[in-house]
Every structure is written in C-alpha cells, then in structure tokens.
N, C-alpha and C positions, 0 to 999 in steps of 0.2 A: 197676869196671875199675881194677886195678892192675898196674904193672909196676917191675921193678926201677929201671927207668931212668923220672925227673920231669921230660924237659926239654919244655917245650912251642915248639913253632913257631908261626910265623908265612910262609908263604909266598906271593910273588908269581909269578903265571903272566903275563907276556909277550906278546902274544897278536897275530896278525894274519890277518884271513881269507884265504880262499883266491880269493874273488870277491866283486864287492857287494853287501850284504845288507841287505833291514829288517828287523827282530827289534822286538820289543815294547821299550819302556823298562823296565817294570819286570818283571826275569826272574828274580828271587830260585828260583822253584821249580825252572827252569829249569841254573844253575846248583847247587843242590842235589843236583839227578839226577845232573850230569855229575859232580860229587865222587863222589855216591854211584860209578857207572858203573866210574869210574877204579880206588874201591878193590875190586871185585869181580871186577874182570878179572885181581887178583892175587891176593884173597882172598874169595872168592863166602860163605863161613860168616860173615866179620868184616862185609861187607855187610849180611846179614840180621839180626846183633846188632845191626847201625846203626837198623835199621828198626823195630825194636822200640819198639810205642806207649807212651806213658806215662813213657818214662827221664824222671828228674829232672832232669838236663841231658845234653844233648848234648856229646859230649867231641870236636866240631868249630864249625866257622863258615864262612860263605860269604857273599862281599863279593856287592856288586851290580856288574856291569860297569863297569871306571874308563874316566873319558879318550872318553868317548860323545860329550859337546857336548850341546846341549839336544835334548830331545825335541819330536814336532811328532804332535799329534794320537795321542797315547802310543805313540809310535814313534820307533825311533833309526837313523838310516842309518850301516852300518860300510864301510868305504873299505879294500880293500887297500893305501892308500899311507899307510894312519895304522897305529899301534901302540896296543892297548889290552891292561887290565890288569885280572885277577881274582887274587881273595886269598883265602885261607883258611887257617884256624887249627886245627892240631891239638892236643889237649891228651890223646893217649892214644899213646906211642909206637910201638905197632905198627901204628896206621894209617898215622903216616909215612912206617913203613919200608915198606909195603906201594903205597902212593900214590906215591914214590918211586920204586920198585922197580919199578912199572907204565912211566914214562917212559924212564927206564935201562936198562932191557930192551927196549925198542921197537923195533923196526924201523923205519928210514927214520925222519923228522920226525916227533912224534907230534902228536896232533890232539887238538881237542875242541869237542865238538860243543853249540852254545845254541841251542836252534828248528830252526831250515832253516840256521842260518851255520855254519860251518866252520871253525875257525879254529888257524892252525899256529902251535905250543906254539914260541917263538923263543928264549928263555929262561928258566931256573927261576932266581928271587931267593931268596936265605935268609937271608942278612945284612942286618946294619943299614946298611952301607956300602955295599948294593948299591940300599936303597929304604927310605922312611920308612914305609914301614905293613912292612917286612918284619923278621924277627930271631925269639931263641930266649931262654929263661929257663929257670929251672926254679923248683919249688916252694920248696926252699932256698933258693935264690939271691932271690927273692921274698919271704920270711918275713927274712933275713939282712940283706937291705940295706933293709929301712923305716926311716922314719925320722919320728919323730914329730911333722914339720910343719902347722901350723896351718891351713896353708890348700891345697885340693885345687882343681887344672883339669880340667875334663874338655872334649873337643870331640866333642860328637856328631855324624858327620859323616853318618850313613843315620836316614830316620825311625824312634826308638826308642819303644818304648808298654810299659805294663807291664799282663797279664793277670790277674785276678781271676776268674778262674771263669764258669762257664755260668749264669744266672740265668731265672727265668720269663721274662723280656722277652728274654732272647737273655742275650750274649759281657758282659762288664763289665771297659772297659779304660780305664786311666787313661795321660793324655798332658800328666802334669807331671813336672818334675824333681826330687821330694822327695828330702830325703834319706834318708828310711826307704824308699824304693821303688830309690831309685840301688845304693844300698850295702847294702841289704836282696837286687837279685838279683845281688849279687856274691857277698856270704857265703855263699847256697846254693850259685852255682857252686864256691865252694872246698870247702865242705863236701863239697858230692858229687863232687868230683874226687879232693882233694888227698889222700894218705898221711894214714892218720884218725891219726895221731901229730901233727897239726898243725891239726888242727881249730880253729875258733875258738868260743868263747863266743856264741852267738846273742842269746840274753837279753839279757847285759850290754851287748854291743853295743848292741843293738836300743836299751835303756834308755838310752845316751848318745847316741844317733841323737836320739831324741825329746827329749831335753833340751837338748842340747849343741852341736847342727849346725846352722845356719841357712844360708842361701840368699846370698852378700854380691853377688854381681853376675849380671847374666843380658846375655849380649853374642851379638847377631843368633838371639834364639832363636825361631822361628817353626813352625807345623806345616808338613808336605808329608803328601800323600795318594801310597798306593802301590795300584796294581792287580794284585791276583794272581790267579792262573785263574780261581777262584769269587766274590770278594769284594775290597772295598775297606778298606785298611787305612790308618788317621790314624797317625801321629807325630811328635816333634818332634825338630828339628834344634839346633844352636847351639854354644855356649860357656857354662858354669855354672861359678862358682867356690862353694864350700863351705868356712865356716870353721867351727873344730874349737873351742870358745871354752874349754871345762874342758880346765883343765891335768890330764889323765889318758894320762900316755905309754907305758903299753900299748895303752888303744885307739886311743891317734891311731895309734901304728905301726902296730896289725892295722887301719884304716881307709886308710893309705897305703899298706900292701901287696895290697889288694884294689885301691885306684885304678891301679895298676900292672900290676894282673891283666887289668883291661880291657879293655887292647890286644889280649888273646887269647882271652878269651871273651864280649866284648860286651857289653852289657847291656839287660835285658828279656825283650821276646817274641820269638818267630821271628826269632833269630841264625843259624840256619842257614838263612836263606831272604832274607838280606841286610839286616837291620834289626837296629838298636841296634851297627852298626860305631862305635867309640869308642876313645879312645884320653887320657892324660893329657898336657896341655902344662905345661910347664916353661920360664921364663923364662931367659937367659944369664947371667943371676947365680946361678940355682940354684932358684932359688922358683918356686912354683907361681900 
C-alpha cells in the first residue's frame, strides 16, 4: 500500500456511553471490529483489503479502552458521568481520509459501538496539543530528524509479546524485551509500510542489534495476562532503556528513527487487537 501522501496519525476518540454498562476488560477484538466497522461504512472495498489474512503488517492499530479503572472479575463498569478514550493509528492515508470521512459526514452525534455499550464519539484528538498518545509524522519527517543517540526509552504501556510461528506443541511466543526482537518488529513494520526509497538494511542492522545493543535498565517491567474471545494471551509491560555502545551513526539514527516509529505502529504481535501500544520517552533535557 502506497500513496502519494506519508503522513501517519495517531488518533484519540473521546468517548462516553449512552447508559451504564459492563463490557469485558479485555476488548482488543472488540475494538478492532468497530475500526474495522467505521472504515467500511465509507469504504466497504478498503474494508475487505483490511481483512486480508497473512499481510505482513497491518497499516493500523487499536488501543485497548483508556481511562476504565480497574477490572473486577475481568470486567469494567463504564459510567455515563466519566469520559473514556480509544486510539488508533493509521499509517495508510486513505483510510484516514475515509475513517474520518465516516464521522464528518454523520448525522446527529456519531457513535460506536464495544459489546452491548454504546458510546457517543465527544471529540476527535489529532494533535499533539490536544493529547499525549495523539499526533501525526511522516516517513520523511522520521528518517530527517533522527538522531544518533546512544541511548533509547521505550514505555510499554499494553501487554506486548513477540510471535514466532506455529510449532508441534502449539503458538511460540517470547515475552522479553530483546533488542533483536524490540527493533527487529519495528524494521519489518518500516520495511513493509514505508516508500521502498527508504528501506532500511536489515542485515546490518540486525548485525549491530546482536553485538552493539544491550539492555541498561528495566523500570516496573512485569507481565499482565489478556483475555481475548478464544484464548489467553501473556505480555509484558514497563520501561526498557537500550544502549547503542558502537559508535556507528547511521545505525544509531535508523535505530532511533524506528524508536520514534513506535508511537504509530506498536510493537510485536496483535497491535491491532490492543497490545504492544508503546511509545518513546524522552527526558526534559532531551535525552532518552
């Protein structure tokens, strides 16, 4: 999927139901539909490209319900006198303009619907200034402003895991935060998104992954277990810093502009089903 225009979003939906509800805690699939749902009602062909098994990545993402409070017996009660928040990332822009397009056209308040709950769409975020998981980049703008810093944050803030294939014994999934596994599914999402004029070196990468990157801190990193319709899925949560130790400043920059990539395409398995939401912090002096 390519289009003339690279900019990828990040968008906050708003949300408040219509009456009380209990809905499942963990609703990634849930969400996924109602993305799906939303672009079909404007573009039913671009829908069915969405659906198609096997794509190498998905050119979206889908947060899990923000702003819930805790679950209670894997359940969340939503209050019409609170405000909750769902996100998602596009990185193809004609589903934007389409998903977009679906709200702006609407009639009356639009809605959207998680389970049994109901809930009126209050405001679209798309800036940075409107909400800290919201905002826009593009592929340029990503590749142009890296910058060959030594040391990368990431905060994983949805249980993230990385897939390894089907095996005799069943699924083979690993729930560490390597650096060949962190930055290994970022490179594929760039690969398969980004303008192949901008591709990066897999290899070499990969070769300084394994020599050159180690692990410097791990801050509140623990697993959480998610429930989705048919099965239980592990991952892990936290803050991981990664230092870059070989002075090599093409790869540090194509390793910082993939940490930067993050915010929009997640990383690992099932991003579009609310896991591996991530994002790079950045201290007030500039450093990571």
């Amino acid at each position: 999927m390519q289009s003339q225009s690279d900019t990828l979003h990040s968008i906050i939906l708003k949300l408040t139901p219509t009456r009380e509800a209990t809905v499942r805690a963990t609703m990634g699939h849930q969400a996924h539909a109602a993305f799906l749902k939303t672009v079909r009602e404007s573009d039913a062909a671009l829908a069915e490209v969405l659906h198609i098994p096997d794509m190498p990545s998905r050119p979206f993402t889908v947060s899990p319900l923000l702003n819930t409070g805790d679950a209670h017996d894997g359940r969340i009660r939503l209050s019409p006198a609170r405000d909750y928040f769902l996100r998602f990332t596009v990185l193809y822009p004609p589903i934007f303009e389409h998903f977009m397009a679906r709200f702006l056209h609407d009639q009356g308040r639009p809605v959207i619907r998680l389970g049994r709950a109901l809930l009126l769409i209050k405001e679209i975020l798309a800036t940075p200034e409107s909400h800290p998981w919201a905002g826009y980049t593009s592929w340029a703008r990503l590749a142009m402003e890296a910058r060959p810093e030594p040391e990368i944050t990431f905060e994983f803030v949805s249980p993230t895991a990385f897939g390894f294939g089907q095996k005799d014994w069943g699924k083979k999934v690993m729930v560490l935060p390597l650096p060949e596994t962190v930055f290994g599914s970022l490179a594929r999402s760039w690969n398969d998104l980004a303008p192949p004029q901008m591709y990066v070196d897999r290899k070499a990468q990969r070769a300084y992954l394994d020599e050159h990157v180690v692990i410097k801190r791990l801050e509140h990193v623990n697993t959480q277990m998610l429930k989705f319709r048919r099965s239980m899925q592990v991952g892990f949560v936290g803050r991981v810093t990664y230092g870059l130790m070989a002075d090599d400043e093409a790869i540090r920059c194509q390793l910082n502009g993939l940490a930067d990539l993050a915010f929009y395409t997640g990383v690992g398995m099932k991003t579009t089903m609310g896991m591996g939401q991530c994002r790079r912090v950045r201290t007030t002096d500039g450093n990571t």
